[in-house]
Backbone bond lengths (Angstrom), bond angles and torsions (degrees), N, CA, C in turn:
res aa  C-N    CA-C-N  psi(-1)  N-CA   C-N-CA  omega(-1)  CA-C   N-CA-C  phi
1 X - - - 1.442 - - 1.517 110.54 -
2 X 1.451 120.30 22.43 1.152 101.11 -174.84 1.404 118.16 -95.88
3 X 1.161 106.06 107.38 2.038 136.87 -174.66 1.869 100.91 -60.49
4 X 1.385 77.63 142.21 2.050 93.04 -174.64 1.369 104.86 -81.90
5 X 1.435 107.95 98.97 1.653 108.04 -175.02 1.693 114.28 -95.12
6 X 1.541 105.38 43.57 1.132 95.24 153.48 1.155 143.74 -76.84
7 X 1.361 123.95 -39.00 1.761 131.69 172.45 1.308 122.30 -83.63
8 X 1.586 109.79 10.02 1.754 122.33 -176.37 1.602 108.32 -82.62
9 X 1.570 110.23 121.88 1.574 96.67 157.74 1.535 146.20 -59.27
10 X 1.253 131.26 135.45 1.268 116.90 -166.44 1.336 126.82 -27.32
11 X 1.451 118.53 -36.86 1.642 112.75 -173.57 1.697 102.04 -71.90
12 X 0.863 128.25 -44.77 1.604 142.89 162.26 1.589 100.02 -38.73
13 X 1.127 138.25 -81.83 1.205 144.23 -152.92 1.603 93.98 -67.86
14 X 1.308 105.61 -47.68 1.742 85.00 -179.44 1.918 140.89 -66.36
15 X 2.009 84.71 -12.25 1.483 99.42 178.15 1.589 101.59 -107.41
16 X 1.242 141.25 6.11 1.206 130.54 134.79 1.613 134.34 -63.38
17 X 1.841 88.32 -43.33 1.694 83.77 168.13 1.331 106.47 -60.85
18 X 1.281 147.59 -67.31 1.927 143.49 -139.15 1.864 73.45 -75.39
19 X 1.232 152.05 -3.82 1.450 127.99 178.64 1.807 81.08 -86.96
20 X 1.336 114.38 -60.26 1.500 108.67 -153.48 1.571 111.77 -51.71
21 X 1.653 113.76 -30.73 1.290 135.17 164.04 1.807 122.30 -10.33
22 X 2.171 66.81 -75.87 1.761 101.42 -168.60 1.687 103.26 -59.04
23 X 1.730 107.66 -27.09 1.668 90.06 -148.55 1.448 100.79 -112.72
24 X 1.597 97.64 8.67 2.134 89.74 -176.47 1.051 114.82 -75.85
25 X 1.624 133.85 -7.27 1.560 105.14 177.16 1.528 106.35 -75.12
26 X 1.411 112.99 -47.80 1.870 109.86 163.34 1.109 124.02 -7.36
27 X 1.352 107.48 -84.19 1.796 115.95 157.07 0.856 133.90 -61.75
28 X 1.406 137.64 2.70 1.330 125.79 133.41 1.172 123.90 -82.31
29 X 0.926 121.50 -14.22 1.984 115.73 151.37 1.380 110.13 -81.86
30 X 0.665 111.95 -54.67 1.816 112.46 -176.02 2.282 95.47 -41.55
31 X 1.437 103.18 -59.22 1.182 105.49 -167.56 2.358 106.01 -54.90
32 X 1.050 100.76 -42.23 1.763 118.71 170.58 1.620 85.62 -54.50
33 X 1.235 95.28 -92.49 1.686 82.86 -157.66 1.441 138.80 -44.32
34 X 1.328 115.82 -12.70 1.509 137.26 168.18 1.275 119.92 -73.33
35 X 1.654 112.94 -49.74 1.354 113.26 157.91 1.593 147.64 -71.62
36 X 1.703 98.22 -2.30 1.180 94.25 167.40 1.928 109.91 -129.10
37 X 1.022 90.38 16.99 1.816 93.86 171.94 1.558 110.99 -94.75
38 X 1.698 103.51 -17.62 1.643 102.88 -177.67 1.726 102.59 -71.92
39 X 0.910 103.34 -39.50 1.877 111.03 -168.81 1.488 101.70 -62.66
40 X 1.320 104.39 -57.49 1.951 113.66 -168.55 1.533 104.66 -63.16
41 X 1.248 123.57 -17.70 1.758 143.22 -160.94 1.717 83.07 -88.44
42 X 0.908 125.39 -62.66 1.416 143.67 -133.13 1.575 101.51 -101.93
43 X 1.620 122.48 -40.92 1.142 104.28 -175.23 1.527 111.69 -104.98
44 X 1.452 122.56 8.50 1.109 154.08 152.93 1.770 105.64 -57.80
45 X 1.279 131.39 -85.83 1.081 116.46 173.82 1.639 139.11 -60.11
46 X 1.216 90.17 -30.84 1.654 89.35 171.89 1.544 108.21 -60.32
47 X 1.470 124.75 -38.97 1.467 127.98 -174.77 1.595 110.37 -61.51
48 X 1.088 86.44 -32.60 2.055 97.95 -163.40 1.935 82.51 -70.46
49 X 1.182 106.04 -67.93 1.563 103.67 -171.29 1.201 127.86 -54.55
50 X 1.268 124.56 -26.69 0.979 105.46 172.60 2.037 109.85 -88.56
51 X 1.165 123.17 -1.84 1.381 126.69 -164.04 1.723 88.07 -101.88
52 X 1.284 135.78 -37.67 1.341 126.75 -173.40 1.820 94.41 -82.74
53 X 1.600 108.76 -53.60 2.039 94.59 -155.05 1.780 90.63 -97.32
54 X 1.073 142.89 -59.07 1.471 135.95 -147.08 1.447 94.01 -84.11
55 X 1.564 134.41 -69.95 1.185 110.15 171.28 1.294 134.39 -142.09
56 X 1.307 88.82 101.51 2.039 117.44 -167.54 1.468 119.41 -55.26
57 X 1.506 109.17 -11.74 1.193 135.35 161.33 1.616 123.21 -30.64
58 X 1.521 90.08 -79.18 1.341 131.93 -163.69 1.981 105.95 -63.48
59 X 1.412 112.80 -30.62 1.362 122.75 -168.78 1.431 114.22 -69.69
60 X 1.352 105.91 146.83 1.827 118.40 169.20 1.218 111.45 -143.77
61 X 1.024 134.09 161.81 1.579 147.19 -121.37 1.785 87.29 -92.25
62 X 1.588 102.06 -57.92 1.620 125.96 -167.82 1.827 91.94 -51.11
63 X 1.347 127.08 -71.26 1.132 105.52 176.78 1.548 138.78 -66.96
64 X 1.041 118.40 3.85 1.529 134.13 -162.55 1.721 79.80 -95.79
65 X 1.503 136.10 -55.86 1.110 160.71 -159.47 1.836 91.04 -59.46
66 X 1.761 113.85 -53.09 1.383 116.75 -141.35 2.253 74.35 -82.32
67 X 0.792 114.88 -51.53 1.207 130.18 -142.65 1.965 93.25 -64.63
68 X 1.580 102.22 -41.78 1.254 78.66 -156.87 2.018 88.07 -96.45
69 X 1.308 111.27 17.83 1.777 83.49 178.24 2.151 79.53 -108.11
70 X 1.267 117.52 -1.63 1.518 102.29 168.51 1.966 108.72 -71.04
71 X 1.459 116.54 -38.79 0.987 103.49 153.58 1.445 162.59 -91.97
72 X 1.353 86.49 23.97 1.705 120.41 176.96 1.399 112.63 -74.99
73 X 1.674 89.01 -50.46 1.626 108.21 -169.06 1.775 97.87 -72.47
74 X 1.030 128.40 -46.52 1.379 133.60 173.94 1.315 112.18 -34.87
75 X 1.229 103.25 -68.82 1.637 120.19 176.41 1.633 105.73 -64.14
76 X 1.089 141.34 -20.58 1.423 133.95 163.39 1.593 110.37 -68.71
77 X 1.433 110.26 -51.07 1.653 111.57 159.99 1.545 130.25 -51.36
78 X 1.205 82.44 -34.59 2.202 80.07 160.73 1.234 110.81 -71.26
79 X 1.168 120.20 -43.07 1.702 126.98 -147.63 1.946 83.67 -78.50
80 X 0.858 129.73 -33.01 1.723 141.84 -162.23 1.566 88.77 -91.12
81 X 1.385 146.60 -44.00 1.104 98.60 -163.32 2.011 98.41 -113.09
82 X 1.167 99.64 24.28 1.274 126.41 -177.70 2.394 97.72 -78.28
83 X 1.607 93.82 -48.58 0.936 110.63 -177.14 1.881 115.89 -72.86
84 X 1.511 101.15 -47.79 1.419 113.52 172.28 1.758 94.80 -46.09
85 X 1.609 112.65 -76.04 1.398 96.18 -162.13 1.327 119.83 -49.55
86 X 0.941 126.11 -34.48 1.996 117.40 162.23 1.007 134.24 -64.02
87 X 1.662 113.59 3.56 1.117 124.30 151.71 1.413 121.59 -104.22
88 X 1.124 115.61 -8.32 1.625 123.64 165.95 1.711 107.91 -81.36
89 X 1.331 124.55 -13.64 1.625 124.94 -152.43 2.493 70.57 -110.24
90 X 1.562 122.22 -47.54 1.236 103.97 -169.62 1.804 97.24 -65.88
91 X 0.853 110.88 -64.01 1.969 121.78 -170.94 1.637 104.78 -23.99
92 X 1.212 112.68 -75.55 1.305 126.42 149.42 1.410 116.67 -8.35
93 X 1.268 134.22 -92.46 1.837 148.87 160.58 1.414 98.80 -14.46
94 X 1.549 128.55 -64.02 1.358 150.79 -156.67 1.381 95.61 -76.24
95 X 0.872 129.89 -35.02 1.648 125.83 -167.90 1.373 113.27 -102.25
96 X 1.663 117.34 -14.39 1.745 128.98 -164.46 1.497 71.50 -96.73
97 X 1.386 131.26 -65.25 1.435 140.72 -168.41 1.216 120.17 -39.50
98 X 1.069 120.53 -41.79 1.937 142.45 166.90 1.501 87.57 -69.93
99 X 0.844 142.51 -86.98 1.140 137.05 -116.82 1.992 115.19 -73.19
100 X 1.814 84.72 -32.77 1.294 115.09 174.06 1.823 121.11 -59.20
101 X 1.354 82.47 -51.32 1.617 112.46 172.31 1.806 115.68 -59.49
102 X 1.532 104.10 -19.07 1.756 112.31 -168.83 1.249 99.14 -106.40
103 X 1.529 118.08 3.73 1.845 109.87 -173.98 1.862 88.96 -93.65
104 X 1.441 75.94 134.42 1.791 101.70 157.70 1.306 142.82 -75.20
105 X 1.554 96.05 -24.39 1.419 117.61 -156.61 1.662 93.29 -92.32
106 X 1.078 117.19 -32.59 1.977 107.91 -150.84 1.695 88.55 -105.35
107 X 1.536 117.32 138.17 1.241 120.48 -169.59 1.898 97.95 -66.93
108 X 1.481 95.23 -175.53 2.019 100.05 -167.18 1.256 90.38 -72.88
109 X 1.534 151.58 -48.01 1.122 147.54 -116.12 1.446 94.93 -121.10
110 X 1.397 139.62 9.51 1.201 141.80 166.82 1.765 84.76 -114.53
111 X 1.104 147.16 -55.87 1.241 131.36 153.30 1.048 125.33 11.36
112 X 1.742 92.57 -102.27 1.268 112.23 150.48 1.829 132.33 18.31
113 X 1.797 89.75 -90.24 1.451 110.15 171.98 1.090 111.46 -50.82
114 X 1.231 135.36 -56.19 1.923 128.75 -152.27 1.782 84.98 -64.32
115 X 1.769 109.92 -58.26 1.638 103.35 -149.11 1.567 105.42 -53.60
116 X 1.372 124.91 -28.79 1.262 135.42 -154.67 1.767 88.99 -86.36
117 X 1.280 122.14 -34.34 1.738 111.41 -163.49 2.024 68.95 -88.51
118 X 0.856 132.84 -78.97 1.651 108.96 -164.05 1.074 124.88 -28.82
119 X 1.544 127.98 -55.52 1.279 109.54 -175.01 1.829 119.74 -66.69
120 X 1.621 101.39 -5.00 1.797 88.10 -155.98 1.734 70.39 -89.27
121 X 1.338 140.04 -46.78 1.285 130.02 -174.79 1.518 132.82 -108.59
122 X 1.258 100.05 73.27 1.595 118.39 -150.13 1.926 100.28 -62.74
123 X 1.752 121.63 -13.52 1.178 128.21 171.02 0.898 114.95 -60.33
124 X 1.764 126.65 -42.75 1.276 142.56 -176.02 1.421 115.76 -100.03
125 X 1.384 120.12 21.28 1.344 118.55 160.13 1.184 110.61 -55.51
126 X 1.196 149.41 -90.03 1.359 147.63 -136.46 2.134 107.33 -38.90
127 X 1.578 83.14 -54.12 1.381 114.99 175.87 1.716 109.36 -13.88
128 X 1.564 81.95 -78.79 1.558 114.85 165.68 1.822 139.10 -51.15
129 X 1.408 80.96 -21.32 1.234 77.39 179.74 1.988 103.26 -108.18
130 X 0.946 112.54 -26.74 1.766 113.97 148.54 1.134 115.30 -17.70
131 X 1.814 93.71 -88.35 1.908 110.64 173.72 1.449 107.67 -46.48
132 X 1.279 144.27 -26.91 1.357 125.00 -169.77 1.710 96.13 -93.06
133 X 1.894 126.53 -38.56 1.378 100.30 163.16 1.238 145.60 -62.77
134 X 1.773 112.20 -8.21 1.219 115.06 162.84 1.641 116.45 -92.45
135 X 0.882 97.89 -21.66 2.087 88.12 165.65 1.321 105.34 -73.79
136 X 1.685 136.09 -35.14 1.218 111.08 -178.76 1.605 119.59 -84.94
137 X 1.775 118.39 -4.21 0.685 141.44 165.44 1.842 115.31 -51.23
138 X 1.740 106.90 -66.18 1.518 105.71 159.65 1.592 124.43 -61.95
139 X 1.479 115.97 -11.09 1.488 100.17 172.76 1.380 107.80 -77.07
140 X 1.866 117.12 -35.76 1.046 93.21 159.19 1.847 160.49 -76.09
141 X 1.351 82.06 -12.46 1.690 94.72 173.54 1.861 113.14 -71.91
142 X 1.990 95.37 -12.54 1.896 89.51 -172.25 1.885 101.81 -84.60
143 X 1.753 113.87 -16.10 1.468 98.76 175.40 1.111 124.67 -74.30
Protein backbone atom coordinates (compact mmCIF):
# COMPACT_ATOMS: atom_id res chain seq x y z
CA UNK A 1 0.00 0.00 0.00
CA UNK A 2 2.60 2.26 -0.24
CA UNK A 3 0.73 5.52 -1.85
CA UNK A 4 2.82 8.23 -3.95
CA UNK A 5 3.02 10.99 -1.45
CA UNK A 6 4.04 13.42 -3.62
CA UNK A 7 1.06 15.91 -4.04
CA UNK A 8 -0.16 15.14 -0.29
CA UNK A 9 -0.22 17.93 2.28
CA UNK A 10 1.82 17.55 5.27
CA UNK A 11 -0.99 16.51 7.64
CA UNK A 12 -1.83 13.77 4.96
CA UNK A 13 1.66 12.68 4.36
CA UNK A 14 2.29 12.28 7.93
CA UNK A 15 -0.83 9.91 8.52
CA UNK A 16 -0.01 7.87 5.52
CA UNK A 17 3.46 7.41 6.58
CA UNK A 18 2.49 5.82 10.48
CA UNK A 19 -0.19 3.74 7.88
CA UNK A 20 2.90 2.76 5.65
CA UNK A 21 4.68 2.16 9.13
CA UNK A 22 1.91 -0.09 10.52
CA UNK A 23 1.59 -2.15 7.26
CA UNK A 24 5.28 -2.80 5.88
CA UNK A 25 6.01 -5.94 7.40
CA UNK A 26 2.71 -7.27 5.37
CA UNK A 27 4.29 -6.14 2.34
CA UNK A 28 7.22 -7.34 2.82
CA UNK A 29 5.95 -10.73 2.96
CA UNK A 30 3.34 -10.34 0.66
CA UNK A 31 6.21 -8.81 -1.73
CA UNK A 32 8.65 -12.48 -0.78
CA UNK A 33 5.94 -14.53 -1.31
CA UNK A 34 4.88 -13.22 -4.75
CA UNK A 35 8.25 -13.25 -5.97
CA UNK A 36 9.12 -16.49 -5.39
CA UNK A 37 5.84 -18.52 -5.96
CA UNK A 38 5.80 -17.03 -9.62
CA UNK A 39 9.12 -18.96 -10.56
CA UNK A 40 8.30 -22.35 -8.50
CA UNK A 41 4.50 -21.96 -10.22
CA UNK A 42 6.08 -21.60 -13.53
CA UNK A 43 9.01 -23.80 -13.58
CA UNK A 44 6.99 -26.50 -12.05
CA UNK A 45 4.56 -26.71 -14.86
CA UNK A 46 6.44 -26.25 -17.78
CA UNK A 47 8.62 -29.38 -16.41
CA UNK A 48 5.56 -31.53 -15.66
CA UNK A 49 4.42 -30.74 -19.38
CA UNK A 50 6.73 -31.24 -21.11
CA UNK A 51 7.81 -34.73 -19.10
CA UNK A 52 4.00 -36.03 -19.11
CA UNK A 53 2.76 -34.75 -23.09
CA UNK A 54 6.01 -33.82 -25.38
CA UNK A 55 8.33 -36.24 -23.88
CA UNK A 56 6.86 -39.05 -21.78
CA UNK A 57 9.91 -40.79 -22.52
CA UNK A 58 12.30 -38.96 -20.65
CA UNK A 59 10.14 -39.05 -17.10
CA UNK A 60 10.74 -40.83 -13.61
CA UNK A 61 8.64 -41.01 -10.77
CA UNK A 62 11.57 -39.07 -8.44
CA UNK A 63 11.26 -36.11 -10.72
CA UNK A 64 7.60 -36.06 -11.50
CA UNK A 65 7.60 -36.22 -7.41
CA UNK A 66 10.37 -33.11 -7.24
CA UNK A 67 8.42 -31.08 -9.78
CA UNK A 68 5.05 -31.38 -8.69
CA UNK A 69 5.58 -30.83 -4.68
CA UNK A 70 8.06 -27.73 -6.21
CA UNK A 71 4.78 -26.64 -7.51
CA UNK A 72 2.73 -27.27 -4.61
CA UNK A 73 4.95 -25.25 -2.55
CA UNK A 74 4.59 -22.36 -5.14
CA UNK A 75 1.02 -22.54 -5.10
CA UNK A 76 1.02 -22.58 -1.19
CA UNK A 77 3.05 -19.21 -1.57
CA UNK A 78 0.34 -17.71 -3.59
CA UNK A 79 -2.36 -18.96 -1.48
CA UNK A 80 -0.11 -17.13 1.68
CA UNK A 81 0.38 -14.02 0.26
CA UNK A 82 -3.07 -14.07 -1.23
CA UNK A 83 -3.99 -14.28 2.53
CA UNK A 84 -1.36 -11.59 3.81
CA UNK A 85 -3.03 -9.10 1.40
CA UNK A 86 -6.38 -9.50 3.27
CA UNK A 87 -4.76 -8.92 6.01
CA UNK A 88 -3.06 -5.82 4.90
CA UNK A 89 -6.68 -4.48 3.28
CA UNK A 90 -8.18 -5.57 7.47
CA UNK A 91 -4.91 -3.77 9.39
CA UNK A 92 -5.36 -0.91 7.25
CA UNK A 93 -9.54 -0.45 8.05
CA UNK A 94 -8.43 -0.98 11.86
CA UNK A 95 -5.92 1.63 11.92
CA UNK A 96 -7.93 4.40 9.42
CA UNK A 97 -10.82 3.35 12.02
CA UNK A 98 -8.74 4.23 15.21
CA UNK A 99 -7.42 6.89 14.00
CA UNK A 100 -10.72 8.48 12.88
CA UNK A 101 -12.29 7.56 16.12
CA UNK A 102 -9.08 9.55 18.12
CA UNK A 103 -9.81 12.95 16.27
CA UNK A 104 -11.14 15.62 18.53
CA UNK A 105 -11.68 18.12 16.24
CA UNK A 106 -14.54 16.63 13.76
CA UNK A 107 -17.97 16.26 15.59
CA UNK A 108 -19.19 12.15 16.25
CA UNK A 109 -21.64 12.27 13.44
CA UNK A 110 -19.16 13.26 10.71
CA UNK A 111 -17.23 10.36 12.40
CA UNK A 112 -19.71 8.47 12.18
CA UNK A 113 -20.03 8.89 8.30
CA UNK A 114 -16.38 8.32 7.05
CA UNK A 115 -16.17 4.89 9.44
CA UNK A 116 -19.53 3.71 8.08
CA UNK A 117 -18.56 4.74 4.12
CA UNK A 118 -15.19 2.61 5.02
CA UNK A 119 -16.42 -0.27 6.17
CA UNK A 120 -19.34 -0.58 3.45
CA UNK A 121 -16.30 0.24 0.86
CA UNK A 122 -13.25 -1.03 2.31
CA UNK A 123 -11.59 -0.48 -1.65
CA UNK A 124 -12.17 3.08 -1.18
CA UNK A 125 -10.85 3.47 2.17
CA UNK A 126 -7.80 5.27 1.66
CA UNK A 127 -9.98 7.65 -0.49
CA UNK A 128 -11.98 8.30 2.51
CA UNK A 129 -9.94 8.60 4.84
CA UNK A 130 -7.91 11.60 2.89
CA UNK A 131 -11.31 13.42 2.52
CA UNK A 132 -11.97 12.95 6.21
CA UNK A 133 -8.15 14.41 6.94
CA UNK A 134 -8.92 17.28 5.00
CA UNK A 135 -12.33 18.07 6.55
CA UNK A 136 -10.74 17.73 9.87
CA UNK A 137 -8.03 19.64 8.53
CA UNK A 138 -10.62 22.79 7.76
CA UNK A 139 -12.16 22.35 11.19
CA UNK A 140 -8.96 23.00 12.13
CA UNK A 141 -7.88 26.00 10.21
CA UNK A 142 -11.79 27.51 11.23
CA UNK A 143 -10.53 27.67 15.22
Amino acid sequence: MNLPITDMPNFVKKEVDSLNETLSPFIKKVSKYSFWAFPFITLSLINLFFMLVVMPETRTTISLIIYAVLGAFGFALSKEAKFQRKEILKVSESFIVKRIKKSNVVTDTIKERYIKSIKEQPALAMNNFIRFLEEENRFIARE
